[in-house]
BAFI-3210 file (N, C-alpha, C; in Angstrom, 3 decimals, decimal comma, padded with zeros to 6 digits):
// residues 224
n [1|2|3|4|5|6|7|8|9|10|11|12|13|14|15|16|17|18|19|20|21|22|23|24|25|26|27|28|29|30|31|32|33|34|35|36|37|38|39|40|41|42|43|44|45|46|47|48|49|50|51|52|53|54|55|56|57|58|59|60|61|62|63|64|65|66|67|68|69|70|71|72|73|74|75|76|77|78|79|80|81|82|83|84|85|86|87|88|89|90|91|92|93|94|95|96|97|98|99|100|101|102|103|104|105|106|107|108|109|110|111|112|113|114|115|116|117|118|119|120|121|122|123|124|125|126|127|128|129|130|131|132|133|134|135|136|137|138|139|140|141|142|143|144|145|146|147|148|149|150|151|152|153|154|155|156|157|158|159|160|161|162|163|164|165|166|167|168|169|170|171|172|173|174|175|176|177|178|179|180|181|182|183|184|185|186|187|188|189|190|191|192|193|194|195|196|197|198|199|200|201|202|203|204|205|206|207|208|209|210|211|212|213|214|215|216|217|218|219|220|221|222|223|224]
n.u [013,632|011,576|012,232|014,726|014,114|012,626|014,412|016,331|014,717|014,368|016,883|017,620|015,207|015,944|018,462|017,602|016,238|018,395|019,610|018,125|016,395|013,548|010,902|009,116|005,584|004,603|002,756|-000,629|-000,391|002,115|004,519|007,028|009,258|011,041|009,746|008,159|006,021|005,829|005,967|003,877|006,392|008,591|010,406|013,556|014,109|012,201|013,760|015,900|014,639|014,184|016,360|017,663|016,018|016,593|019,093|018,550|017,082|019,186|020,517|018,949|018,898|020,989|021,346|019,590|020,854|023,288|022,899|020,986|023,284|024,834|023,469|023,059|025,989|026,397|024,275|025,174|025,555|024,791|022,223|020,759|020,662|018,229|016,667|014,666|014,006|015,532|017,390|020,186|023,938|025,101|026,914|025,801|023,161|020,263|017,818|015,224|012,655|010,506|010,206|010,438|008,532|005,054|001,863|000,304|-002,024|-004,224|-003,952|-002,295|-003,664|-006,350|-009,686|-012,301|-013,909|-012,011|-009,677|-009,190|-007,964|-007,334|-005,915|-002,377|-000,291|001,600|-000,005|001,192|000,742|001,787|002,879|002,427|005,487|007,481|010,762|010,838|012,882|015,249|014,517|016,086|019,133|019,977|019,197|018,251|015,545|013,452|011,841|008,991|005,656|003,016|-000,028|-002,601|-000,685|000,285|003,532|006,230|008,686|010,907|013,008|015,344|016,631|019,528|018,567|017,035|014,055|011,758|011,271|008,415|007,961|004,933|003,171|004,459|005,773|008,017|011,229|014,133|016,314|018,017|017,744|019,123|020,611|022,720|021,392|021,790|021,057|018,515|018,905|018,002|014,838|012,553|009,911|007,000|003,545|000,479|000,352|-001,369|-003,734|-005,244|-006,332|-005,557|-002,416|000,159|002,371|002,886|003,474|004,814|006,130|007,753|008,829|011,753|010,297|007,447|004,575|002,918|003,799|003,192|004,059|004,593|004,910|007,540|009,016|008,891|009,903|013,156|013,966|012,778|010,331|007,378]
n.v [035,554|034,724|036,214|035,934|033,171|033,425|035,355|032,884|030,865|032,538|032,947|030,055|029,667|031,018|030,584|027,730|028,094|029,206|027,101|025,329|023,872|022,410|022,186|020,002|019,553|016,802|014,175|012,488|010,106|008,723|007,032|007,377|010,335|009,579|008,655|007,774|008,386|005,288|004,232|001,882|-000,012|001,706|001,287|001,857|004,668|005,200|004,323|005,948|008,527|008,700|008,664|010,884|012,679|012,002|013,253|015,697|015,995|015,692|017,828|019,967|019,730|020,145|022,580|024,118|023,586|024,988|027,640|028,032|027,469|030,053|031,538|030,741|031,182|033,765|034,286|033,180|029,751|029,979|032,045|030,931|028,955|029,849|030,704|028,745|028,163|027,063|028,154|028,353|026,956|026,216|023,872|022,241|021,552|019,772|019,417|020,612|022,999|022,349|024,692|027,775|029,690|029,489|028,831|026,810|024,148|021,308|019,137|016,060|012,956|013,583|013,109|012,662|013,328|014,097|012,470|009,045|007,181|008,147|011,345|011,002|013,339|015,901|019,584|022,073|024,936|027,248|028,658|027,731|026,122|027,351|027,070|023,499|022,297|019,588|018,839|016,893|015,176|012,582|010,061|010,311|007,933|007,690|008,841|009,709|009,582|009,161|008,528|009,707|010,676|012,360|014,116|012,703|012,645|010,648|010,634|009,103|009,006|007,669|006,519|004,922|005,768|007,222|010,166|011,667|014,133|015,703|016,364|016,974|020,282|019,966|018,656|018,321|017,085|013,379|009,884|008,096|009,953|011,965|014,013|016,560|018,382|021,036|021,291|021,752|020,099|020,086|022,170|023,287|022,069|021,243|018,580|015,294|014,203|016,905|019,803|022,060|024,342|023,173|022,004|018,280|016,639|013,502|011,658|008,622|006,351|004,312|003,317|002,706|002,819|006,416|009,167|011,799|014,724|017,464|016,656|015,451|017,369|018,788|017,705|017,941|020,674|022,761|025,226|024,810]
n.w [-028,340|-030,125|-032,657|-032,960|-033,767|-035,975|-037,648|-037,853|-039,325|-041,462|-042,659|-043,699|-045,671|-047,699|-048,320|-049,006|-051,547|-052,875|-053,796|-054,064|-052,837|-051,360|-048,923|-047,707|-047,086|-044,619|-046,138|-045,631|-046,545|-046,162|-045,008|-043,442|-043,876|-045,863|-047,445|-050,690|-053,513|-055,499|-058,843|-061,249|-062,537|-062,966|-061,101|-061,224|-061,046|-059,024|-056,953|-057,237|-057,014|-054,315|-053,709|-053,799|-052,666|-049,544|-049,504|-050,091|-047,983|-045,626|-046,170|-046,211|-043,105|-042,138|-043,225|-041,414|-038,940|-039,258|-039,383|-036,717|-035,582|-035,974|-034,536|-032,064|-031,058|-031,086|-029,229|-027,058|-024,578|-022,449|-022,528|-024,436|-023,004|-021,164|-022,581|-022,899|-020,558|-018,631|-015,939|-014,993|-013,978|-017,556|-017,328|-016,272|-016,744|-017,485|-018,182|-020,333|-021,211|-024,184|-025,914|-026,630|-026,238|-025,956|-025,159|-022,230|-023,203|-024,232|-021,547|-019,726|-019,393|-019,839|-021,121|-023,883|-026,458|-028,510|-028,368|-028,884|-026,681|-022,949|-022,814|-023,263|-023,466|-023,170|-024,370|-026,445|-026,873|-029,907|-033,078|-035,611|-037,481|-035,463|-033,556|-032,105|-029,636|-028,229|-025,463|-023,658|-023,639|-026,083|-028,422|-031,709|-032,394|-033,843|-036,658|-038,178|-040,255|-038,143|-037,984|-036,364|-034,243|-036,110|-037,584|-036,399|-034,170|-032,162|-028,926|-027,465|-024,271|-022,007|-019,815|-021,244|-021,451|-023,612|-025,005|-027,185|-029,897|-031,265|-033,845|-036,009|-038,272|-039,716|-039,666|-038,338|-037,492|-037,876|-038,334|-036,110|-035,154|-032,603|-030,367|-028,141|-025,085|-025,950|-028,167|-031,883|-032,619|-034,929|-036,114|-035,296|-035,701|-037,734|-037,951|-038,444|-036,133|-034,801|-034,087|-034,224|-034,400|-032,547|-030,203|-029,064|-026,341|-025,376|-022,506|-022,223|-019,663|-020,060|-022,514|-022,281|-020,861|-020,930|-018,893|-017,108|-018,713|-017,105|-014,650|-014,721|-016,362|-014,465|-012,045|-013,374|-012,605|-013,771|-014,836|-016,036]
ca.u [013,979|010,575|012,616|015,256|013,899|011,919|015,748|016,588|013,842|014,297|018,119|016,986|014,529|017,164|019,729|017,294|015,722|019,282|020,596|017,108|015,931|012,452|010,498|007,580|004,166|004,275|001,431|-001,504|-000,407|003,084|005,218|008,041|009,371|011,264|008,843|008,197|004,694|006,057|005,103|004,228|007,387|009,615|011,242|014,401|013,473|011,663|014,830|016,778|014,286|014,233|017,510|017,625|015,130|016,992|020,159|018,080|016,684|019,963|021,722|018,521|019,008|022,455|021,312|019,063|022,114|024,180|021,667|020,650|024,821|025,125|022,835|023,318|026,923|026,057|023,416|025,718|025,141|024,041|021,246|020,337|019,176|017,667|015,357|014,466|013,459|016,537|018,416|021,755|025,045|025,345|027,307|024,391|021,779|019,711|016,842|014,856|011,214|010,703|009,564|010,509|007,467|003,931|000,415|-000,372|-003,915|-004,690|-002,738|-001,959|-005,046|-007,688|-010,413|-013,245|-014,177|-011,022|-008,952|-009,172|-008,351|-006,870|-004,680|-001,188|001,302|000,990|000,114|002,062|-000,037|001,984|002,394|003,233|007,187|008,324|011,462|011,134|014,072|015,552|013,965|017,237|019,985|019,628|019,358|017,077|015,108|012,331|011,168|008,391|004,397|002,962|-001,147|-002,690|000,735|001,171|005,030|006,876|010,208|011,122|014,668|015,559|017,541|020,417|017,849|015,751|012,955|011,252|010,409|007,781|007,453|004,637|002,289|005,497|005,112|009,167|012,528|015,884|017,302|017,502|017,640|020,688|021,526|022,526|020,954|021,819|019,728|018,138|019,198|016,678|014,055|012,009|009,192|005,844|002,743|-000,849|000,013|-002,113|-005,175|-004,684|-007,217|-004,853|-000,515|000,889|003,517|002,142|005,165|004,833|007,695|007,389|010,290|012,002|009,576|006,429|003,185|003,106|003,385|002,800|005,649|004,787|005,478|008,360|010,030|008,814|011,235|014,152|013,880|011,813|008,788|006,754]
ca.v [034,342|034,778|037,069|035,050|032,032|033,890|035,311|031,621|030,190|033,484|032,446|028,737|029,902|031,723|029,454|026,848|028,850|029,353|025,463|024,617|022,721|022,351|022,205|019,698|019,275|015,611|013,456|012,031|008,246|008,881|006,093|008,044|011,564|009,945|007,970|008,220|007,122|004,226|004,535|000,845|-000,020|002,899|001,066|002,566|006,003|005,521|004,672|006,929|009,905|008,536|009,019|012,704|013,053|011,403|013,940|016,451|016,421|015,842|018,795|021,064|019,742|020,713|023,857|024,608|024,081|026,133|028,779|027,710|027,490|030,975|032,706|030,282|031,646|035,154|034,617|032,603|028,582|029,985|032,748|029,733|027,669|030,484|030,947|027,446|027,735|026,873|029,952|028,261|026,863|025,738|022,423|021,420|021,684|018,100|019,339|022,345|023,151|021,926|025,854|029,437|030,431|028,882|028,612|025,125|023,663|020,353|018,116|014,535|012,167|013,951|012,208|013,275|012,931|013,953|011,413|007,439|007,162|009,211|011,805|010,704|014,007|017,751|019,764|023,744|025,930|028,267|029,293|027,120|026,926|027,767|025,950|022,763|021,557|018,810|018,681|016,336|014,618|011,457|009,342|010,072|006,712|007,430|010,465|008,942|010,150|007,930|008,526|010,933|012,166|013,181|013,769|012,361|012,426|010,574|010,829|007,951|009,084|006,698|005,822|004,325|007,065|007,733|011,615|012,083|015,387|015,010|016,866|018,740|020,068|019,734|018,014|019,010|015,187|011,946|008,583|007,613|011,258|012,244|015,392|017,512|019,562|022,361|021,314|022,144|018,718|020,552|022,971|023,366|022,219|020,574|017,469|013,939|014,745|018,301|021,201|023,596|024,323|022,407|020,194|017,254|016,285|012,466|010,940|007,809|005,938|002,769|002,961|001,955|003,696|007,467|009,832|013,355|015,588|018,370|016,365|014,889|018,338|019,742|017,023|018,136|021,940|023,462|025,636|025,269]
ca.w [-029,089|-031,319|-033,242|-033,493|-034,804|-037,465|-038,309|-038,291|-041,030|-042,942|-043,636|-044,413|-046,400|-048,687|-048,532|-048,962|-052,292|-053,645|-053,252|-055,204|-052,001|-050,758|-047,533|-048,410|-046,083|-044,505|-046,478|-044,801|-046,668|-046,351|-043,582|-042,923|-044,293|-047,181|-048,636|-052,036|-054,220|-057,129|-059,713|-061,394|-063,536|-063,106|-060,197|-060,832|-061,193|-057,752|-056,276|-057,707|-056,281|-052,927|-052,792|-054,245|-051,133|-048,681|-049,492|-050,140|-046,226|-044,595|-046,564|-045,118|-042,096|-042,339|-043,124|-039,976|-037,846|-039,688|-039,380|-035,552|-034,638|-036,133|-033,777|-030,795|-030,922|-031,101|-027,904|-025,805|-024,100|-020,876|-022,693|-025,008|-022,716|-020,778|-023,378|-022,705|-019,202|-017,642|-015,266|-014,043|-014,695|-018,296|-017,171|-015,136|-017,134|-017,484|-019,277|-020,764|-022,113|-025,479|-026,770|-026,176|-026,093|-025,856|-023,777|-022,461|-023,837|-023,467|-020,307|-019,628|-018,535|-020,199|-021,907|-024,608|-028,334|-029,623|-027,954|-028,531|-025,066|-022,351|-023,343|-023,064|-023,231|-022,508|-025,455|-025,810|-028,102|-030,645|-034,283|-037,377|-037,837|-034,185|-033,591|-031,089|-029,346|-027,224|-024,112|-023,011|-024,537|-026,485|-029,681|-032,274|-032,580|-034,828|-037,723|-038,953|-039,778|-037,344|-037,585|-035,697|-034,237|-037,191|-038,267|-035,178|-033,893|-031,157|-028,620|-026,466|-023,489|-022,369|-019,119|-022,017|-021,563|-024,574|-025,576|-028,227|-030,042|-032,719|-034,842|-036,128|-039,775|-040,395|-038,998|-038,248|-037,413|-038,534|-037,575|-035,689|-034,590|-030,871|-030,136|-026,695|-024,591|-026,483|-029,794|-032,597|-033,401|-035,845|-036,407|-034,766|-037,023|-036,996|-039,188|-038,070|-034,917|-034,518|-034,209|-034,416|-034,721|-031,293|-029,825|-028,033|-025,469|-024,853|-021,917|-021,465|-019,042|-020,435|-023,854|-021,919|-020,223|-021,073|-017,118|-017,258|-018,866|-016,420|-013,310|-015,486|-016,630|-012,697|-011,191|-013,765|-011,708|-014,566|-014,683|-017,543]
c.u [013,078|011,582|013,813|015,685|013,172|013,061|016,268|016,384|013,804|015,438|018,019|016,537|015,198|017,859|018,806|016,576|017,100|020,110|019,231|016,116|014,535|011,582|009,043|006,553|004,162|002,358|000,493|-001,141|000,784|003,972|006,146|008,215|010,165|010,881|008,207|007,003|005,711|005,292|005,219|005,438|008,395|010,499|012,631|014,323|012,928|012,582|015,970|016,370|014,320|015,280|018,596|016,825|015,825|018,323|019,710|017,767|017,781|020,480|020,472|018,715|019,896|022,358|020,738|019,719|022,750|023,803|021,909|022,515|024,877|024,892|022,955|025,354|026,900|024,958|023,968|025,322|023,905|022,116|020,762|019,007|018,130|016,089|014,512|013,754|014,702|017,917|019,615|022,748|025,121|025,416|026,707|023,523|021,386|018,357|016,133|013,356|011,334|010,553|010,033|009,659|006,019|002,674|000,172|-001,534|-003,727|-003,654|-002,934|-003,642|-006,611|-008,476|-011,842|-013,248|-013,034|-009,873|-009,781|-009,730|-007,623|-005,641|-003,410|-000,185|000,440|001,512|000,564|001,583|001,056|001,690|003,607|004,771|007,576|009,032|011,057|012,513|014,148|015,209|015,505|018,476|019,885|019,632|018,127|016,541|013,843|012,123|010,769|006,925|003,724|001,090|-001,491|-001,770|001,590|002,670|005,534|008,037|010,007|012,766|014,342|016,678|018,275|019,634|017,062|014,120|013,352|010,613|009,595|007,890|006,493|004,036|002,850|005,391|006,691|009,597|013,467|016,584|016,850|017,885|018,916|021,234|021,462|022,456|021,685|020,959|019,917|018,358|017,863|016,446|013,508|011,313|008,038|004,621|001,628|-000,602|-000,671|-003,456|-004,925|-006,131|-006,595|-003,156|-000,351|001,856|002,451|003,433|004,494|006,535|006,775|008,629|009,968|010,786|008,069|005,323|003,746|002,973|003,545|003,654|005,488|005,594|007,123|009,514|009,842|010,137|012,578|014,315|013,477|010,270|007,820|005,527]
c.v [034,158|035,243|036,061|034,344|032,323|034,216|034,425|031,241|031,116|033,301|031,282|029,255|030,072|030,692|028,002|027,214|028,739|028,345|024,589|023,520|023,437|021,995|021,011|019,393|017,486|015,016|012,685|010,211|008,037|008,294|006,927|009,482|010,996|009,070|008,426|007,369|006,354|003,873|003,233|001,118|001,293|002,507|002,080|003,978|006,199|005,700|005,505|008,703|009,868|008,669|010,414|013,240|013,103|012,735|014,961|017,300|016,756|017,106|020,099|020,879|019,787|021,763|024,834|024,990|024,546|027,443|028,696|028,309|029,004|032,098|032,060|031,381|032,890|035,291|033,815|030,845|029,190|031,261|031,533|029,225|028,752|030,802|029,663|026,796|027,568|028,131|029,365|027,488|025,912|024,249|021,260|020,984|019,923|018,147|020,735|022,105|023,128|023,545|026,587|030,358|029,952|029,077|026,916|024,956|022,309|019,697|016,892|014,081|012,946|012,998|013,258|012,835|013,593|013,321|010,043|007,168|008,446|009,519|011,843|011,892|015,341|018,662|021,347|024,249|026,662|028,444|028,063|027,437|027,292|026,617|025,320|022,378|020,338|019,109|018,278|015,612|013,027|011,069|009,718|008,837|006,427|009,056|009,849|009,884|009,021|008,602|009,649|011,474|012,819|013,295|013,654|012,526|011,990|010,753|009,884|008,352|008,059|006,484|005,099|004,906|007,791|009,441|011,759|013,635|015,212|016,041|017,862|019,182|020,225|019,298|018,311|018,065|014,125|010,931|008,440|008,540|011,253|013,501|015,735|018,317|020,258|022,261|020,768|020,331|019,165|021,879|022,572|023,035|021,470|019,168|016,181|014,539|015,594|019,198|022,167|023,273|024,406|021,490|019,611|016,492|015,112|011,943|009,775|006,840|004,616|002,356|002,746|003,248|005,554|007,821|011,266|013,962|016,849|018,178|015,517|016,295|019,327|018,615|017,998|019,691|022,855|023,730|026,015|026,049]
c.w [-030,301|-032,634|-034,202|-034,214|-036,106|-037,964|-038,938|-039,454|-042,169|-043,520|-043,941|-045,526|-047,929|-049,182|-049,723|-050,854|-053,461|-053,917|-054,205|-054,017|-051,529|-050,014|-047,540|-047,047|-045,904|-044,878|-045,660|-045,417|-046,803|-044,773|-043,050|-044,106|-045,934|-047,884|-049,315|-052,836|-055,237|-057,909|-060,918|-062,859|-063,903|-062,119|-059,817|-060,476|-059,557|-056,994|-055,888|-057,226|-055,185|-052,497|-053,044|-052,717|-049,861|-048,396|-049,607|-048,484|-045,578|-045,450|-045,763|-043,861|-041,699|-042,375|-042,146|-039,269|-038,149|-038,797|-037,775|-034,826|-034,423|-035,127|-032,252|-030,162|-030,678|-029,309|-026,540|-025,423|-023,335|-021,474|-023,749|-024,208|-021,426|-021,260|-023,294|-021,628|-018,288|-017,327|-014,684|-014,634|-016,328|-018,410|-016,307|-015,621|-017,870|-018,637|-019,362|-020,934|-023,281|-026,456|-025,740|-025,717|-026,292|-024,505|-023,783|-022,637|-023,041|-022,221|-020,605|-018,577|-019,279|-020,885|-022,873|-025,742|-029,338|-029,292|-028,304|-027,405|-024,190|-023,238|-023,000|-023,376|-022,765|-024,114|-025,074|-027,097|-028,464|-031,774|-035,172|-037,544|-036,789|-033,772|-032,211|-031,004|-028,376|-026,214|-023,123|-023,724|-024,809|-027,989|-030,181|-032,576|-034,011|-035,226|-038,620|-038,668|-039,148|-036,720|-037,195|-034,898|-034,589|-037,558|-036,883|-034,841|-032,353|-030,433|-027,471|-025,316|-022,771|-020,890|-019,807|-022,422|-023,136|-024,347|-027,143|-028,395|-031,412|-032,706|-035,584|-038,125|-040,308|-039,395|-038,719|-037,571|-038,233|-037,653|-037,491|-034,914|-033,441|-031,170|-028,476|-026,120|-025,221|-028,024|-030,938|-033,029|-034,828|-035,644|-035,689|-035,735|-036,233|-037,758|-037,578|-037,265|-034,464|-034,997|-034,256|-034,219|-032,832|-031,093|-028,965|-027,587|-024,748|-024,082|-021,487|-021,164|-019,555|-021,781|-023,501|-021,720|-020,253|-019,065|-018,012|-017,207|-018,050|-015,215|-013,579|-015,558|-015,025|-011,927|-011,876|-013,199|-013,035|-013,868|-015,489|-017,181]
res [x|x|x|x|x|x|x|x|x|x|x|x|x|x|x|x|x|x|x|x|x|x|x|x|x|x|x|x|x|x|x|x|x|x|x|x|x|x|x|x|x|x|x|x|x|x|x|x|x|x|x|x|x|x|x|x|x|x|x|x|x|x|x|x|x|x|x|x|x|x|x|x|x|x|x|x|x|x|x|x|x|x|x|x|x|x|x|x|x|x|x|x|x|x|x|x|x|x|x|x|x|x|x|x|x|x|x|x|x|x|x|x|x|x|x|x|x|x|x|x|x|x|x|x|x|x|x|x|x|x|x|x|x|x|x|x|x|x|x|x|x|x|x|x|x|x|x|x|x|x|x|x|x|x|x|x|x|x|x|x|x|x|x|x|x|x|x|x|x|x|x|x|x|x|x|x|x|x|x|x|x|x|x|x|x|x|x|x|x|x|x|x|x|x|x|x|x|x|x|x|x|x|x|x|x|x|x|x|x|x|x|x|x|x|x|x|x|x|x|x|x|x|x|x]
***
């Protein structure tokens, strides 16, 4: 699937090259992905780029799944979500591992000097740019940079259980969208409190107190 997804971002890339569109690094003073500095008394002008931006994102993120459909089709549902963690019937499947491929680092409950307070998700070491996906199916609720968890996306499943995926250094939804299991969130990155390129997988049921996405994706018959 490594292979793959480097296939993947190398036809983006292109596409994305020959369409004039560009991939930008979420800012450290930047609220959400399509906010824009103003610049005093150009008002319009501001508005008018924010919403070159705005069409700009969804047409790449149009172009991901292009890309993404192309090769999902070619590797099947059932080898999909295989790559995913999950080995059995297609029309079953409830939930996946957010990555194809990763080492886990930090866990849930930890504490030390690079936490606030305890650490609230389970973090999955890889490489810059490795696609994340849906964990489960649900509403995108939020794609925003949100502090130290850096560029965020969250998915609200229709129990009300919140999924974080943050410190991602791109997107591939927006606000409003229903995603499905396995379907691409973004990219892998270090943006906000990050020592290095990780997901940090926050669940927390009904919006509230983070629990531990191991014993979380171990109920759903996963084995991360």
């Amino acid at each position: 699937m490594s292979s793959l997804l480097r296939r993947t971002g190398l036809t983006v890339a292109v596409v994305a090259l020959a369409t004039g569109l560009a991939v930008a690094t979420p800012r450290a003073d930047a609220a959400t992905p399509d906010t824009v500095v103003r610049a005093p008394g150009h008002e319009a002008d501001a508005v008018e780029l924010a919403a070159q931006v705005r069409e700009r994102q969804h047409r790449l993120a149009s172009l991901y799944r292009q890309a993404d459909a192309r090769d999902r089709a070619l590797l099947g549902r059932k080898a999909v979500l295989a790559q995913y963690g999950y080995h059995g019937d297609p029309d079953d499947v409830v939930a996946v591992l957010p990555l194809a491929s990763y080492s886990l680092s930090a866990g849930f409950g930890l504490t030390g000097p690079l936490w606030e307070a305890e650490h609230g998700g389970q973090d999955f070491g890889t490489y810059v740019g490795d696609q994340i996906v849906a964990v489960a199916a649900g509403v995108v609720t939020e794609v925003s940079y949100a502090g130290p968890y850096g560029l965020r996306t969250i998915v609200t499943l229709p129990d009300g259980t919140e999924v974080w995926y943050c410190h991602q250094t791109a997107v591939s939804v927006w606000l409003g969208e229903s995603v499905d299991v396995a379907d691409p969130i973004g990219t892998v990155g270090s943006t906000g409190n990050a020592t290095g390129p990780h997901l940090h997988l926050e669940v927390r049921p009904g919006g509230g107190s983070p629990i531990d996405p191991m014993d979380w994706l171990r109920a759903a018959g996963l084995d991360p």
